[in-house]
C-alpha positions in Angstrom: -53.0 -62.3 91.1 -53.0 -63.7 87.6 -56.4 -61.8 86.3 -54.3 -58.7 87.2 -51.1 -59.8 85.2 -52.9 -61.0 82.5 -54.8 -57.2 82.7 -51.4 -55.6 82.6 -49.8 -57.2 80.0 -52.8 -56.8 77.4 -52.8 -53.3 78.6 -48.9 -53.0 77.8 -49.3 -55.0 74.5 -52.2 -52.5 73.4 -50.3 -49.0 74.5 -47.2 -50.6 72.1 -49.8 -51.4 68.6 -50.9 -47.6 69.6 -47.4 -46.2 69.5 -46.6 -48.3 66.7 -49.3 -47.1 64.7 -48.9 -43.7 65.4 -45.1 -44.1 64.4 -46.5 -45.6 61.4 -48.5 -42.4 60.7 -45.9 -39.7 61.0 -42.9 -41.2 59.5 -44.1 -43.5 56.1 -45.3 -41.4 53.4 -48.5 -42.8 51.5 -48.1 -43.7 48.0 -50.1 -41.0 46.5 -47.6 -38.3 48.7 -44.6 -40.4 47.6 -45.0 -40.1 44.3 -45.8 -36.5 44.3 -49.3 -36.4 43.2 -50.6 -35.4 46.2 -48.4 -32.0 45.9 -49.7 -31.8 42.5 -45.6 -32.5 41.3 -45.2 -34.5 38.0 -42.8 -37.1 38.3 -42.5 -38.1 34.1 -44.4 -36.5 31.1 -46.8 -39.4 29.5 -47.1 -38.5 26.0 -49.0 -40.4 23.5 -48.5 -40.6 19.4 -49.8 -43.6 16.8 -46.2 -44.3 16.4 -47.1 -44.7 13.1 -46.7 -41.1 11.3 -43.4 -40.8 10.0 -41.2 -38.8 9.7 -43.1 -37.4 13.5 -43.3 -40.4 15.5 -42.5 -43.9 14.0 -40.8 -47.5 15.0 -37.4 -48.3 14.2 -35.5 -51.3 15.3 -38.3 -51.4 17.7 -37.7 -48.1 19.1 -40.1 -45.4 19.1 -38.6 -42.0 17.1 -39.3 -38.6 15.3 -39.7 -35.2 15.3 -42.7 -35.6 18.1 -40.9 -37.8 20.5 -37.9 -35.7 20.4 -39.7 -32.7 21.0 -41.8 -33.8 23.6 -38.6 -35.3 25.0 -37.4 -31.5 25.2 -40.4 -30.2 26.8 -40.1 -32.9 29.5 -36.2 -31.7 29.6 -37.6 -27.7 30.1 -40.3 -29.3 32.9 -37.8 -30.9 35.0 -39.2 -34.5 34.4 -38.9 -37.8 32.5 -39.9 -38.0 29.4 -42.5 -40.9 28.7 -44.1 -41.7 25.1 -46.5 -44.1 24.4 -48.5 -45.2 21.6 -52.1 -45.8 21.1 -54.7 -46.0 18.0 -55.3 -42.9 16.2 -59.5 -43.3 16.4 -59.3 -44.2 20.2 -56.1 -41.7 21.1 -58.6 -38.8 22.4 -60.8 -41.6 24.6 -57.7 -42.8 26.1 -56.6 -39.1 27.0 -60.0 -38.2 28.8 -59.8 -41.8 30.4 -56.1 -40.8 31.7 -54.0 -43.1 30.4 -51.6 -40.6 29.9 -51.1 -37.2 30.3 -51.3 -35.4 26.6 -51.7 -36.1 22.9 -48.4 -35.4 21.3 -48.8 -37.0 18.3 -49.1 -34.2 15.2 -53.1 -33.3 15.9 -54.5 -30.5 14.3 -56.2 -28.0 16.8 -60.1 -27.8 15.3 -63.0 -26.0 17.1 -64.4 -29.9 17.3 -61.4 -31.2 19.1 -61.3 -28.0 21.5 -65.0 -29.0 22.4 -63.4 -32.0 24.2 -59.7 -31.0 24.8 -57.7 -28.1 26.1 -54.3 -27.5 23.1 -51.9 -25.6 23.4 -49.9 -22.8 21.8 -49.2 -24.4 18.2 -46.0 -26.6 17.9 -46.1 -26.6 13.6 -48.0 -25.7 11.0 -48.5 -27.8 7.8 -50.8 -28.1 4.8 -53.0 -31.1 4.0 -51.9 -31.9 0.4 -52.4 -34.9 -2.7 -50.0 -37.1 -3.4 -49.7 -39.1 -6.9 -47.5 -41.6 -8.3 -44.6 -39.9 -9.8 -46.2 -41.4 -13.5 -49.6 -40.1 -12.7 -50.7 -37.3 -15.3 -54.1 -37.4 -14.9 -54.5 -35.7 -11.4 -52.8 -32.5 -11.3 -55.3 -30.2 -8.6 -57.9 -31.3 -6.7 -60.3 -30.9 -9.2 -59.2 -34.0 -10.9 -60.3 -36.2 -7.5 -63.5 -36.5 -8.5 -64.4 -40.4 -9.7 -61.0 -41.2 -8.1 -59.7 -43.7 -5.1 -58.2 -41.4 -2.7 -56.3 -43.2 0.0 -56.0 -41.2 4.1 -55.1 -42.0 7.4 -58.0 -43.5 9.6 -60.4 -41.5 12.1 -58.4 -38.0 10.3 -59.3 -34.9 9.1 -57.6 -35.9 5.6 -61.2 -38.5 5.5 -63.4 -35.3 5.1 -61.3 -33.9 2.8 -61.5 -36.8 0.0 -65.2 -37.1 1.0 -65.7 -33.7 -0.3 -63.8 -34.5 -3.9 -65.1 -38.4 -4.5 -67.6 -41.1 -3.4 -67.5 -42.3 0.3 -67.3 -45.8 -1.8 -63.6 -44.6 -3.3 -61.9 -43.8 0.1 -59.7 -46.1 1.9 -59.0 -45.7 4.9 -55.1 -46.9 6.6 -53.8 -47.3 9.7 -51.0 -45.1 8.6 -49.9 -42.5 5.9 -47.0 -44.0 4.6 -48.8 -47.5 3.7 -51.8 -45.4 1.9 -48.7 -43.3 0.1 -46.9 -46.7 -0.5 -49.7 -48.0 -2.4 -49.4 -45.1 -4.8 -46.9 -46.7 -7.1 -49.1 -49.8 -7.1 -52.2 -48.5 -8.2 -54.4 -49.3 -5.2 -54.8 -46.2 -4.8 -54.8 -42.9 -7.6 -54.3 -40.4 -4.6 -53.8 -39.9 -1.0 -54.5 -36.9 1.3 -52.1 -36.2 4.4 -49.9 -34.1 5.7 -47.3 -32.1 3.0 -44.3 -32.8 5.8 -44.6 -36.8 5.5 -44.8 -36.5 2.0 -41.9 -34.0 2.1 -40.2 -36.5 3.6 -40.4 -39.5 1.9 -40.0 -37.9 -1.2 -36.4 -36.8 0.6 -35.5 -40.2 1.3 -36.6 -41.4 -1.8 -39.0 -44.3 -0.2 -41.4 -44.2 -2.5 -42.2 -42.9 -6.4 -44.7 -40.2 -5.2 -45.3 -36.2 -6.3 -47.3 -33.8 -4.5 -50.1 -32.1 -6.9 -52.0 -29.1 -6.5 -51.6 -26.3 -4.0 -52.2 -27.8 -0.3 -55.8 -28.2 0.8 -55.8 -26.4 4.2 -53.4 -24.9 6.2 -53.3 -26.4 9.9 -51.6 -25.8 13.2 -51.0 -28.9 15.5 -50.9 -28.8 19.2 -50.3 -30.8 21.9 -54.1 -31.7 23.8 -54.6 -32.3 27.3 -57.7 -32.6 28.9 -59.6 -29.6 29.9 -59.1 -29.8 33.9 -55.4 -30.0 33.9 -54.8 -26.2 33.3 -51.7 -26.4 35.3 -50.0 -29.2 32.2 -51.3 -27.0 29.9 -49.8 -23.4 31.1 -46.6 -25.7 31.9 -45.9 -26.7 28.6 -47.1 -23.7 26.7 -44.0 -22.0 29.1 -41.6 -24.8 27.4 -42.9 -24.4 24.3 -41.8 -20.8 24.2 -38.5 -21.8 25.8 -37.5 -23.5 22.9 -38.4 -21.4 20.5 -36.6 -18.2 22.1 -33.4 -20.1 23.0 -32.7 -21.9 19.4 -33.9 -25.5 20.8 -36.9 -25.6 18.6 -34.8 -24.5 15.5 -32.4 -27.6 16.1 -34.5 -30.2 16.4 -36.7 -28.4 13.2 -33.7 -28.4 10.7 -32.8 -32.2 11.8 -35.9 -33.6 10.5 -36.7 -31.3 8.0 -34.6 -29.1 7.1 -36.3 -26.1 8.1 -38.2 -24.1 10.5 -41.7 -25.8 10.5 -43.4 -23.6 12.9 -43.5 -20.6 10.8 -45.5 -21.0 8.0 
């Protein structure tokens, strides 16, 4: 008599773990369902910049700013999602893309057939001209022909680095973790030239940072996308659809004349 009770309750308690787990099944979501990646929804839009290339995405009182992190702020806005930038090392920012720590580059990189071997960009964002920079008493360098012999200061792991290579010795080229230390060296004579971009020059010339001049017509002529790796086609047709939204309904000119003063997309 007490085998068969003992036999009935471990075959009630079994039949309840069953049910339970079945109840388990149907009604609690997993975590990848939860938060949507199963449905291939985006919750947030992980952007990533050096946070050091002002005036496009910078630190200030310890908050990250600029033209990029506003417009990929916008973009998120046009996606229906959070906006999310992050920074990360200029010579590891691609590595860190393809390894998925976040979802795109938005951080001002120029779309070259070398990058596009690796990365998926899309439609251009800006266009801007690599150009040399002097002290504002420099009259010796007044074109690029006047680099040769001289120390040319650029940003690290950017194309600016091939540029000055093909004007002076690898042995006069320093490299910096950002433009607007190379640029502030200028005054100091570390440096007799840097290479960058003509819109952060542009701009701290504005705001009267620094005693610099551009010299010379600009070097090159580039167009700057955002990059995504290659399989996420869907990010990248998604964006390129925001990207147009802002230009055709005036978002893009805003956000253009506030940090510039002008529309830097057409060129």
């Amino acid at each position: 008599m007490k085998k068969g009770l003992i036999v009935s309750v471990l075959t009630m308690l079994v039949g309840a773990m069953l049910l339970a787990g079945c109840a388990s099944t149907g009604s609690t979501p997993s975590a990848a369902s939860a938060d949507g990646k199963d449905s291939g929804q985006v919750k947030a839009f992980h952007y990533a910049m050096s946070g050091l290339y002002k005036p496009f995405n910078y630190k200030e009182n310890g908050n990250l700013v600029g033209f990029d992190v506003e417009f990929g702020s916008e973009l998120a806005k046009k996606m229906g999602v959070k906006a999310e930038p992050v920074t990360n090392p200029w010579e590891t920012i691609i590595p860190g893309l393809l390894s998925k720590k976040y979802d795109a580059i938005l951080g001002s990189m120029a779309i070259t057939p070398e990058r596009q071997k690796t990365v998926s960009f899309t439609t251009p964002y800006y266009r801007s001209g690599a150009q040399i920079f002097v002290a504002k008493t420099n009259e010796t360098i007044k074109s690029a022909n006047d680099l040769k012999g001289k120390k040319i200061g650029v940003l690290k792991a950017s194309l600016f680095k091939g540029l000055a290579a093909e004007r002076t010795d690898a042995g006069n080229i320093t490299e910096y973790d950002s433009d607007l230390t190379a640029l502030l060296d200028l005054p100091t004579g570390r440096v007799d030239a840097v290479i960058t971009d003509d819109l952060v020059g542009f701009r701290m010339i504005k705001e009267s940072a620094t005693a610099i001049k551009a010299v010379g017509e600009p070097l090159t002529m580039q167009e700057m996308g955002i990059a995504v790796r290659k399989e996420d086609q869907a990010l990248l047709d998604q964006l390129n659809k925001a990207i147009d939204e802002m230009v055709k309904d005036g978002t893009y000119d805003k956000l253009s004349e506030k940090w510039f003063g002008k529309n830097i997309l057409q060129k």
